[in-house]
N, C-alpha and C positions, 0 to 999 in steps of 0.2 A: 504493500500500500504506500510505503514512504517514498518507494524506487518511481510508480506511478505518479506521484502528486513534485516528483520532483521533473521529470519529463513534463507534465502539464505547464508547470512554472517555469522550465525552459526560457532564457530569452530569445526573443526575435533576434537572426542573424539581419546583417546588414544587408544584405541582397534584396531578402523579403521585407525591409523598414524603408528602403528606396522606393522600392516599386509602392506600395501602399501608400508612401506619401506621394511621388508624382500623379497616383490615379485621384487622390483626393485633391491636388494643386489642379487639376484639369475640371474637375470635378467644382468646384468652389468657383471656380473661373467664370461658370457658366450658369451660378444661383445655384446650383442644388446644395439641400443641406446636410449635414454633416450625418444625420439618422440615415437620409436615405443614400448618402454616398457609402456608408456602411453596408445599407442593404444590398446595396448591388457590385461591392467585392467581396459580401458572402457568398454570393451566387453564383458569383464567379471564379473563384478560388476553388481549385482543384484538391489542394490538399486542405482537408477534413479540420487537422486543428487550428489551422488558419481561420478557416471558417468557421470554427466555432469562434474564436477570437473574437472575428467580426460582430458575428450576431451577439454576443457579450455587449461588445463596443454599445451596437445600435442599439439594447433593448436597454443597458444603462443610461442612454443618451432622449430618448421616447420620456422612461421616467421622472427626465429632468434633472439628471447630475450633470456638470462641467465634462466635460471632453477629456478635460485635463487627472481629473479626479478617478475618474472612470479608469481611465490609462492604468494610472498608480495602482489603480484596485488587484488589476489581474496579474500584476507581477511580472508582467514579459515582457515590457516595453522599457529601455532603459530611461536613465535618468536623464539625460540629456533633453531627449524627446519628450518627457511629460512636460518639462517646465518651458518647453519652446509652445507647445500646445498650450499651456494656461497661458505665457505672454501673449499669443496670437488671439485667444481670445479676448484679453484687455483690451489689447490696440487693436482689435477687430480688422488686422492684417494677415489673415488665416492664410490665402494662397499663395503670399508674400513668404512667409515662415513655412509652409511644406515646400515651398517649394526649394527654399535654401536645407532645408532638411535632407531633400530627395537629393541635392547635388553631393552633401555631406556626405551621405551615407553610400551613396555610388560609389566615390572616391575611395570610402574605407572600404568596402567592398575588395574594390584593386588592386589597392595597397596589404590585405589580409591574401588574394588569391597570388598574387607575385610575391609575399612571404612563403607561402606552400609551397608554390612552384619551386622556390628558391631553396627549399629546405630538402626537396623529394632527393635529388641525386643523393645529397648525404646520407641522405637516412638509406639508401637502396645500399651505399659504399658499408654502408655500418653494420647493415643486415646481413653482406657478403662478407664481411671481415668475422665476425661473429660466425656466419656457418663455414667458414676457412676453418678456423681455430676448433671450433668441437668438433670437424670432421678428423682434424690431426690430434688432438688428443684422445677421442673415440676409438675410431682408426687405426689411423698411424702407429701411435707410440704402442701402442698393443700389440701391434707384429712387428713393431723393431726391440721389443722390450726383451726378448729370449738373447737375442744377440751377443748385449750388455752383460751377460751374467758372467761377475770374474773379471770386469773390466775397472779398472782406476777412472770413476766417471767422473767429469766436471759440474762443479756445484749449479748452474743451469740445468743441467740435462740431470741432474736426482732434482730437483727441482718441479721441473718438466716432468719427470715422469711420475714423482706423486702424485701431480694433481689428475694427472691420468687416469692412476689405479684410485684416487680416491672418487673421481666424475665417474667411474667406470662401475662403481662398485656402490657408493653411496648419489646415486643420482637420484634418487627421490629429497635428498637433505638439499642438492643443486636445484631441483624444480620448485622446490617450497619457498628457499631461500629467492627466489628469482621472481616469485609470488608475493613473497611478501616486499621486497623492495619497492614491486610496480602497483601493489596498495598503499603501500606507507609512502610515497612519494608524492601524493596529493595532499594526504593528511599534516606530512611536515611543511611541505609551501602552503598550508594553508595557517600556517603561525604568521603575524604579521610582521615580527622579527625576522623569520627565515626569511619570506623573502623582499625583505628591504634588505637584506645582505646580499640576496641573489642577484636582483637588480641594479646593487650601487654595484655589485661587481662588471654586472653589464658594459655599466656607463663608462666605468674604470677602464677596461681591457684596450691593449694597446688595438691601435686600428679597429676595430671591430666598435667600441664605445664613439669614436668620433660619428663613424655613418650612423646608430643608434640615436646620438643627440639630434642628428641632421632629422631624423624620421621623428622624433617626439617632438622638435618645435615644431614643425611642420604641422602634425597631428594638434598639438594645441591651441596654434595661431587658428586655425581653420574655423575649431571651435568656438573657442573663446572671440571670434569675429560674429559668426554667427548667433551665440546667446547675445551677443551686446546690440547688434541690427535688430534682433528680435524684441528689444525690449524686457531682457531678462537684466535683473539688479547685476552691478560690477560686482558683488561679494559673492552673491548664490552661482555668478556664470563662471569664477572663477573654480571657484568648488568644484565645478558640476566639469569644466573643462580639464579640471587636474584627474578624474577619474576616469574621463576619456583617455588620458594617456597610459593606465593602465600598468602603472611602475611606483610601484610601494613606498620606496623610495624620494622618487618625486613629490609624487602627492604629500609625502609625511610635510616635506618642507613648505606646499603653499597652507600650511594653518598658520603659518607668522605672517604670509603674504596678504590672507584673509584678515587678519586680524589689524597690520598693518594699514590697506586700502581703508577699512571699516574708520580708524582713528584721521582718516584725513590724508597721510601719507600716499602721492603721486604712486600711479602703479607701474612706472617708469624705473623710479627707484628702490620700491618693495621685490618686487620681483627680478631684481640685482644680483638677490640671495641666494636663489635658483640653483645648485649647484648640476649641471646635466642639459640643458639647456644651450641652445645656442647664444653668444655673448649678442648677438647682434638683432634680439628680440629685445632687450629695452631701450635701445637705439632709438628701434620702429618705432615701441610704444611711445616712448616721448616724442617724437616726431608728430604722433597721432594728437597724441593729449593738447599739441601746442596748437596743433593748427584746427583741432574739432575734430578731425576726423579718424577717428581711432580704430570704428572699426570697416573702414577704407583699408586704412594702414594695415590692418592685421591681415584681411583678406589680399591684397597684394604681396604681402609677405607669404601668405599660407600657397598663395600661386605660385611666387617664386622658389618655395621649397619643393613643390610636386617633383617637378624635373630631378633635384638635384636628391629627393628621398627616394625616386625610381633608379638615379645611379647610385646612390649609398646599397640600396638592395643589390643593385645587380657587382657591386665590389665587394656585400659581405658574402656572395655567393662565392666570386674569385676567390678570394681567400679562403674560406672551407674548405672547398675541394682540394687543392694542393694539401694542406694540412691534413685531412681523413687520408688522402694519399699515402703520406709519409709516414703519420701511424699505423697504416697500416702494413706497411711495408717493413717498419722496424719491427711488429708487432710477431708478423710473419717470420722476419729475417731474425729474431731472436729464436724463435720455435727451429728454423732449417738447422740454424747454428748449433743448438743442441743437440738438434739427431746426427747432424753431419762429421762435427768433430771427434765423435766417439770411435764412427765407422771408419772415417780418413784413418784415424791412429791403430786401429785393428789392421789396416790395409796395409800401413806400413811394418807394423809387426811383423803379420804373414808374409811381409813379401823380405 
């Protein structure tokens, strides 16, 4: 029942939070209103719990709840979007705000499907290194292990071959132990310690951390452009934009940023303190702050990151690959080393 009700609650991926908001920006365009724009992407929507979504949406919307409130209710709209949705109904710019929504979340979309793409060859390289390795300890070492007997071995290769006879022999204690790693590894990222450490390391990591900063200010300038055009408060859009980025880390540091804006202090200069961040986002914002136009400024900036967060992806990609490479190459080339040296020195014996 918990496994169920936590699949229901599921959030909406950004694919299906694009398309829902463009069909309502079209939709709103042309008077219809928000019940019956509901009704007819129930009806149209192929997949089942979408449309349930929908008809949630519309029959809380009939009885007279805010749009915005509604959203909040069912749990699977992020945060971002409920409070663009109560803005838009203030300032009664509804197809103004979906429709900077729908460009938003397109974008993350992108930016989420060229992470994947970017990540697949490693993970294919990991999965091949991985079945290398338990084919040679399975294997291998099992029929060169008679060989060895009565030989002066090198501390590698006794090494190498217990873990053999022990995978060979206790593999059920390897399958459990491999079980519970890939259980417990959600539950400790899910300490809000662990991963602010995970994170800052992120940021930290030579080369790898610069194109990450490039992709988070990017991701937040977009946002944070977007609540502030919408008529969402400078404090709540801040919030709301540091959890868009999605780094523990980050987010810990804008609670002095929030706190700061709130006492008066330019967000120019609060946001100073950022450690992760690119240097050249308070720049902007003071550029913006002086001249009125802040979130102009943000969104030309969030434009001008696109490009260069599509090449940071496609260098942290460069970089992997060579690297899985060479681990796995040494990883390999320690294992040959073990088998090899043993047999060389038998061969010079015998001969």
């Amino acid at each position: 029942m918990k496994f169920l009700n936590c699949i229901k609650h599921r959030k909406l991926t950004a694919d299906v939070l694009s398309d829902m908001c463009r069909h309502i920006g079209v939709m709103a365009g042309v008077g219809i209103t928000m019940s019956k724009a509901m009704e007819i992407l129930k009806n149209t929507t192929e997949n089942k719990r979408i449309a349930n979504i929908y008809g949630e949406l519309e029959d809380r919307i009939k009885r007279g709840y805010p749009i915005g409130d509604s959203m909040e209710a069912l749990g699977v709209f992020p945060e971002m979007a409920v409070n663009m949705f109560r803005a838009a109904e203030v300032s009664g710019q509804l197809e103004k705000t979906v429709n900077h929504l729908a460009e938003h979340y397109r974008k993350e979309h992108r930016t989420m499907t060229q992470m994947k793409a970017a990540t697949l060859y490693p993970k294919i390289l990991c999965i091949m290194a991985i079945s290398i390795v338990m084919f040679v300890f399975l294997v291998i070492m099992p029929m060169v292990e008679p060989l060895f007997h009565g030989v002066d071995l090198l501390l590698t290769t006794r090494i190498l071959m217990g873990i053999s006879s022990f995978m060979k022999e206790k593999w059920y204690i390897v399958a459990v132990g491999l079980a519970v790693i890939i259980m417990l590894e959600p539950i400790v990222l899910s300490f809000h310690s662990v991963k602010c450490i995970c994170d800052k390391v992120i940021l930290y990591t030579p080369v790898l951390g610069r194109q990450m900063k490039i992709i988070y200010t990017a991701r937040f300038a977009r946002g944070l452009s977007i609540l502030y055009a919408s008529g969402v408060p400078m404090a709540a859009g801040l919030q709301i934009a540091s959890r868009i980025l999605e780094n523990q880390y980050l987010e810990a540091q804008f609670y002095d940023v929030v706190r700061a804006v709130e006492n008066g202090e330019p967000l120019s200069c609060a946001i100073e303190s950022v450690k992760g961040l690119d240097k050249k986002l308070s720049a902007i914002i003071f550029v913006g702050e002086e001249t009125g136009k802040l979130d102009t400024m943000l969104l030309s900036l969030a434009e001008g990151y696109e490009h260069e967060s599509e090449m940071a992806i496609n260098k942290i990609v460069a970089l992997i690959e060579p690297l899985m490479i060479v681990v796995i190459g040494i990883v390999v080339g320690v294992i040959l080393l073990g088998i090899m040296v043993p047999m060389w020195s038998m061969y010079e014996y015998l001969g």
